[in-house]
C-alpha positions as CSV (number, residue, x, y, z in Angstrom):
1,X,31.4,-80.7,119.0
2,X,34.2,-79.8,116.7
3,X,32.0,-81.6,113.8
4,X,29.3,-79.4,114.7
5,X,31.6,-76.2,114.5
6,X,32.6,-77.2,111.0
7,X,29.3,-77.7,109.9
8,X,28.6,-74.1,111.0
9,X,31.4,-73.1,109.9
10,X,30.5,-74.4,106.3
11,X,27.2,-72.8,106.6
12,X,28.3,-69.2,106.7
13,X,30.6,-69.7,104.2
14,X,27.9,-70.6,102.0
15,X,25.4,-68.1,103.6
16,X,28.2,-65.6,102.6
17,X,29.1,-66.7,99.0
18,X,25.1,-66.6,98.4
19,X,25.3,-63.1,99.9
20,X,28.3,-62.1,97.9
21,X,26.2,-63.7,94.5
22,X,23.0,-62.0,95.3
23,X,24.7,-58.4,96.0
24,X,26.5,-59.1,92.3
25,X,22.9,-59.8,90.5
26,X,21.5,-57.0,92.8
27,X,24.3,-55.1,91.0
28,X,23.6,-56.1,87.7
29,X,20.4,-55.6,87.8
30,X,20.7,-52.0,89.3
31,X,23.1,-51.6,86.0
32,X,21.1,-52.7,84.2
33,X,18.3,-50.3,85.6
34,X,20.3,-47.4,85.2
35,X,21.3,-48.1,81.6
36,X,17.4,-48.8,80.5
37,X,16.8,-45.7,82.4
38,X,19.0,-44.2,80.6
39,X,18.1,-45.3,77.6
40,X,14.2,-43.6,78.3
41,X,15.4,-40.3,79.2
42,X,17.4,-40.7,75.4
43,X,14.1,-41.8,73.5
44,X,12.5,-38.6,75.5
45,X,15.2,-36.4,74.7
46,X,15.1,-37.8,71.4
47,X,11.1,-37.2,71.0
48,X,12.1,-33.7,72.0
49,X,14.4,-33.2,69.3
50,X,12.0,-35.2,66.6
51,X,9.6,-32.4,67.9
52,X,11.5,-29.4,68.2
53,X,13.0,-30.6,64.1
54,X,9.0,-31.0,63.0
55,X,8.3,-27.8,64.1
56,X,11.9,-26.2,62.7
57,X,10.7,-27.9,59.5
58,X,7.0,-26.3,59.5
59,X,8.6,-22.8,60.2
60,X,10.9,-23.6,57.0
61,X,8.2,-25.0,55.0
62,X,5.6,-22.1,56.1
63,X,9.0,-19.6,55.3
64,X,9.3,-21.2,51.9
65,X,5.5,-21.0,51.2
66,X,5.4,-17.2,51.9
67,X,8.5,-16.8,49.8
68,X,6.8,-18.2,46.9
69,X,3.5,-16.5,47.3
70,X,5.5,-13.2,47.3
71,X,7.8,-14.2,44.2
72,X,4.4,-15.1,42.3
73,X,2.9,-12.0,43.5
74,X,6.0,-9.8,42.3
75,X,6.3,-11.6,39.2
76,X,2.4,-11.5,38.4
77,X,2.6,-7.4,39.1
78,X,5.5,-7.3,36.7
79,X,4.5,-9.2,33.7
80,X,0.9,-7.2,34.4
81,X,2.8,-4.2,34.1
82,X,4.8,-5.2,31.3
83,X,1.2,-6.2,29.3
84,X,-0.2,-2.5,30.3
85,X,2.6,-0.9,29.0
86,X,3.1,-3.0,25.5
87,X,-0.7,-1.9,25.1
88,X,-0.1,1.2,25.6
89,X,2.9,1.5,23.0
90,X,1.2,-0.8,20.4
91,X,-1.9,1.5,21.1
92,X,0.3,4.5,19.9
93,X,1.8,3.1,17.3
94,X,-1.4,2.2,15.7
95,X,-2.4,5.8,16.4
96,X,0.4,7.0,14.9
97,X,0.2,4.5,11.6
98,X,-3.1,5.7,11.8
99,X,-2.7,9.4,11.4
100,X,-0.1,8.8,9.0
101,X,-2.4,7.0,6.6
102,X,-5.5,9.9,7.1
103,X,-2.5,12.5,6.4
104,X,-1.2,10.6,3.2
105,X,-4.7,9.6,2.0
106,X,-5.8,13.6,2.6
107,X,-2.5,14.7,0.8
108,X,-3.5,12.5,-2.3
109,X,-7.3,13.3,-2.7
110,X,-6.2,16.6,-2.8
111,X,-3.0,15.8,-5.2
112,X,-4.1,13.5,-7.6
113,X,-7.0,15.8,-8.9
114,X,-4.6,18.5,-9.1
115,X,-1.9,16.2,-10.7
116,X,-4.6,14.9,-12.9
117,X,-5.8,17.7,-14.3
118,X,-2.4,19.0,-14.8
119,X,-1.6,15.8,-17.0
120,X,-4.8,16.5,-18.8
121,X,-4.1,20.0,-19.6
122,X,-0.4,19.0,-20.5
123,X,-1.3,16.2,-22.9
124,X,-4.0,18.4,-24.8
125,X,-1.7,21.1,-25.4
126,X,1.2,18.8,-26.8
127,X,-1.5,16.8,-28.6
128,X,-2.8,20.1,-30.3
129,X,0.8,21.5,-30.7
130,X,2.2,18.2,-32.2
131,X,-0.9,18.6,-34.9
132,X,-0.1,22.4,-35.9
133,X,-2.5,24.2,-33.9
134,X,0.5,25.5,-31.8
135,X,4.1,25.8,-31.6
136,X,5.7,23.1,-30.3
137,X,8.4,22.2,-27.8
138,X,11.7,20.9,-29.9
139,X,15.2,19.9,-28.8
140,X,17.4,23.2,-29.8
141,X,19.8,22.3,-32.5
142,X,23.7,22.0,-31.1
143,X,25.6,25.4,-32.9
144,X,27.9,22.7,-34.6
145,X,25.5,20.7,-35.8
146,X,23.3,24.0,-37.1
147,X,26.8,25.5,-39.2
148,X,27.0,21.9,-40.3
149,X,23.2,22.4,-41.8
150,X,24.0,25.7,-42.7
151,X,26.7,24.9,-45.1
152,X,25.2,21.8,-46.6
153,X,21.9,24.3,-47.3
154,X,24.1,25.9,-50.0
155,X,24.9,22.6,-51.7
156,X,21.1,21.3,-51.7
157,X,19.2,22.8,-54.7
158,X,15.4,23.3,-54.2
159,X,14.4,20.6,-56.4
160,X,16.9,17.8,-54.2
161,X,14.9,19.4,-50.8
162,X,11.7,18.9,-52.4
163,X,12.0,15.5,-54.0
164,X,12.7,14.8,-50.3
165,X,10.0,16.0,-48.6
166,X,7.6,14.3,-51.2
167,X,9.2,10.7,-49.9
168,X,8.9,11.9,-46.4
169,X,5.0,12.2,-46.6
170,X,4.9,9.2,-48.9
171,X,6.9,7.4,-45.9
172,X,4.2,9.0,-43.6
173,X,1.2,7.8,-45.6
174,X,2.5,4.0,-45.6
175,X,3.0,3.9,-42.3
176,X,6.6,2.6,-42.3
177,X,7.8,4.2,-39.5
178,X,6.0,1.4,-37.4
179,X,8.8,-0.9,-39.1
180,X,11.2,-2.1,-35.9
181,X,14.2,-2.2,-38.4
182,X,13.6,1.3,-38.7
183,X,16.7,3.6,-38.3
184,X,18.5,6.6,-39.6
185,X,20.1,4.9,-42.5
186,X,16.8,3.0,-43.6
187,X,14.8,6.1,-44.1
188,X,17.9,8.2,-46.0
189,X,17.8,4.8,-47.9
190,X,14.0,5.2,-48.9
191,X,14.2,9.1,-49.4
192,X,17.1,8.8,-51.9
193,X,19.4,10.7,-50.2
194,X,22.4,11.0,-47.8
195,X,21.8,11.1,-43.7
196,X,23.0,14.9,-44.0
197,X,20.7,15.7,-46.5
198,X,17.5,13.9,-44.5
199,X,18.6,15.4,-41.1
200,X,18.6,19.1,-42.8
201,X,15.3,18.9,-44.4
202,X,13.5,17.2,-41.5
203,X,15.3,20.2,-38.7
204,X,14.3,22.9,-41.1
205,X,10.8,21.5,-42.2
206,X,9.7,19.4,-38.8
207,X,12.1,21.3,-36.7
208,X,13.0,18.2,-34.8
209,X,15.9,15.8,-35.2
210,X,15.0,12.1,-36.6
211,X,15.0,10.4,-33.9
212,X,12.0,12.6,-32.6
213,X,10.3,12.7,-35.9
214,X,9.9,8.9,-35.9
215,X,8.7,8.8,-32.3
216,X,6.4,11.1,-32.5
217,X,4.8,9.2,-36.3
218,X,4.4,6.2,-34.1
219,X,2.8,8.0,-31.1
220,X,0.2,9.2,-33.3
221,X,-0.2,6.6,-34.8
222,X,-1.2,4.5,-31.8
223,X,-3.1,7.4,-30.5
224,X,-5.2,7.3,-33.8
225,X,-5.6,3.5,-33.2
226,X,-6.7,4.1,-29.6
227,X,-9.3,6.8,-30.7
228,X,-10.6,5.2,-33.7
229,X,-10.4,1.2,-32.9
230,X,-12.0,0.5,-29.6
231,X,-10.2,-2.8,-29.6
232,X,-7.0,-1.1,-28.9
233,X,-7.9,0.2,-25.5
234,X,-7.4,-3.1,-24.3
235,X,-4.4,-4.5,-25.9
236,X,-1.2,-4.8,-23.6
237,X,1.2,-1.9,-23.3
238,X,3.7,-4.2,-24.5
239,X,1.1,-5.2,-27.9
240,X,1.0,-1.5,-28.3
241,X,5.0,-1.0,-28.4
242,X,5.5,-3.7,-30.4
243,X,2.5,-2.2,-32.8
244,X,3.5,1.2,-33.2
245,X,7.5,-0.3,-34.1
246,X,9.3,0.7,-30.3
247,X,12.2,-1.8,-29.1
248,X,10.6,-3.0,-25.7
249,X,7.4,-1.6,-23.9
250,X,9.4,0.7,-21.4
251,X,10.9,2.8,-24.1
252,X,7.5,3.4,-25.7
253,X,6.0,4.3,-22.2
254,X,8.7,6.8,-22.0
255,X,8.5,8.0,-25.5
256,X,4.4,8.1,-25.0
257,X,4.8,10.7,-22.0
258,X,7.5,12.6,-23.5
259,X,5.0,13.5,-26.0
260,X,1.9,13.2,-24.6
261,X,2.3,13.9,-20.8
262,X,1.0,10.9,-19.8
263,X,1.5,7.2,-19.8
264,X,-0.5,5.1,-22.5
265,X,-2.6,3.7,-19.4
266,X,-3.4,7.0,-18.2
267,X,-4.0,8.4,-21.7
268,X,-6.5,4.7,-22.5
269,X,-9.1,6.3,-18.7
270,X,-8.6,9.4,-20.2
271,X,-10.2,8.4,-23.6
272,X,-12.6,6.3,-21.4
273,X,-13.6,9.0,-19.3
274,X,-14.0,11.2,-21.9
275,X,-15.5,9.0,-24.3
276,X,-12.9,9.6,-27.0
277,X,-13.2,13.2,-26.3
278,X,-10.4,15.2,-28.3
279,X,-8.4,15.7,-31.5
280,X,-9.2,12.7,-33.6
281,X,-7.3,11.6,-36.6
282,X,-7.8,9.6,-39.8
C-alpha cells in the first residue's frame, strides 16, 4: 500500500513538472507570438511611412517641377524681352546712322558743286592774274625791309638794275629755277649781283619777294607741262615736285594751291574735264 502511494506520489510529481514545462513553452511561445506580432504591426507601420515618404517625395518632386517650369517661363519672357528691346535700339541706331548719311550726302551734293566751282573761278583768276591780265595778290613788303630797298635804290644806277633784269629773263628762259639746289644765293650768284641788289629789283619789277618768284616759275612751268604734254597728267604728284625743282611732294601741293587754288590733282580733272580748256603757254 505504501509502495503504491509512492508510486502515485511520483506520478504527480511528474504530471506537475510536465505541467510546469508545458506552461513555460506555452509562455515562450505566446512571447514569441507577441514579439512576431509585433514585429507585423512595425513592417505595417513601416509600409505606412514608406508610403506616406513616396507620396512626400511626389509632392516635392511635382513642387520642384512647377518651380522649374515657372523659372524657364520667367527667364524665356525675359531674354524675349531683352531681344525685343536690343531690336528696337539697333533698329534706331541704324535709323539714325541712316539719316545722318542722307543729311551728309545732301550737304555735299549741294557743297561740292558750289566748292567746285569756287576753286574753278579762283584758279582762273590767279592763273590770268599771275600771266598779266590782272593785278595780282603779293605778300606786302615789311616797312623795314621797304626803307632798306629804298635806300639801296639810290645806290643802284639804271644800267646795274637793267643788266639784272636781262639775267633774270635769261634765268627764266633756261628754265633753271627747276634746279633743287636752287636758293637765294644761287640766283644773286648767276645775276651778278648781291642778294640786296636781286631782292630790290625782283620787289619793284615782279612785286614779290624771291622765294615767291621761284615758286610761282616752277608752278607754271608744270602747268605748261600739264597743258601741253599729255603724258604729264599721269605722272605722280611726287614725279611732278621733284620735276618742277620743290623739296618733297607736300610742299609743292601746298605751293600749287597757293597759287592756283587748287591741288595739282584737282587742277589734272580740271584740264580733263575741260579738255585743256584755258590759258595755255609755250
Amino acid at each position: 500500500m505504501e509502495q503504491k502511494n509512492v508510486q502515485n506520489t511520483k506520478k504527480h510529481v511528474d504530471i506537475g513538472q510536465r505541467y510546469l514545462y508545458l506552461k513555460n513553452e506555452i509562455h515562450k511561445i505566446s512571447k514569441k507570438d507577441a514579439i512576431l506580432v509585433k514585429g507585423i504591426n512595425s513592417r505595417g507601420r513601416i509600409k505606412e511611412k514608406v508610403r506616406e515618404s513616396n507620396n512626400i517625395e511626389d509632392r516635392v518632386q511635382n513642387y520642384v517641377n512647377t518651380s522649374y517650369d515657372d523659372i524657364d517661363e520667367n527667364i524665356f519672357s525675359r531674354n524675349k524681352n531683352q531681344i525685343a528691346q536690343r531690336k528696337i535700339w539697333v533698329k534706331n541706331i541704324i535709323i539714325v546712322i541712316a539719316v545722318f548719311i542722307i543729311i551728309i550726302g545732301t550737304a555735299y551734293f549741294i557743297w561740292y558743286p558750289y566748292n567746285h566751282k569756287k576753286s574753278i573761278t579762283k584758279f582762273k583768276n590767279k592763273f590770268y592774274s599771275l600771266h598779266g591780265n590782272s593785278s595780282i595778290e603779293n605778300t606786302p613788303l615789311q616797312k623795314s625791309e621797304e626803307s632798306k630797298l629804298n635806300g639801296d635804290e639810290l645806290m643802284m644806277s639804271s644800267e646795274t638794275e637793267q643788266k639784272i633784269l636781262t639775267k633774270l629773263k635769261e634765268f627764266e628762259e633756261l628754265d633753271l629755277f627747276i634746279n633743287n639746289n636752287m636758293s637765294r644765293a644761287y640766283l644773286a650768284t648767276f645775276c651778278e649781283t648781291n642778294g640786296k641788289y636781286l631782292s630790290y629789283v625782283i620787289n619793284k619789277q615782279k612785286n614779290k619777294c624771291i622765294n615767291s618768284y621761284i615758286n610761282e616759275l616752277r608752278i607754271n612751268y608744270i602747268i605748261r607741262k600739264l597743258q601741253n604734254v599729255h603724258k604729264y597728267k599721269k605722272y605722280k604728284i611726287a614725279i611732278l615736285s621733284e620735276e618742277a625743282g620743290f623739296s618733297s611732294p607736300n610742299r609743292f601741293s601746298l605751293v600749287f594751291k597757293k597759287f592756283t587754288g587748287m591741288s595739282p590733282s584737282q587742277f589734272i580733272k580740271y584740264l580733263d574735264e575741260k579738255g585743256n580748256e584755258g590759258p595755255r603757254f609755250q
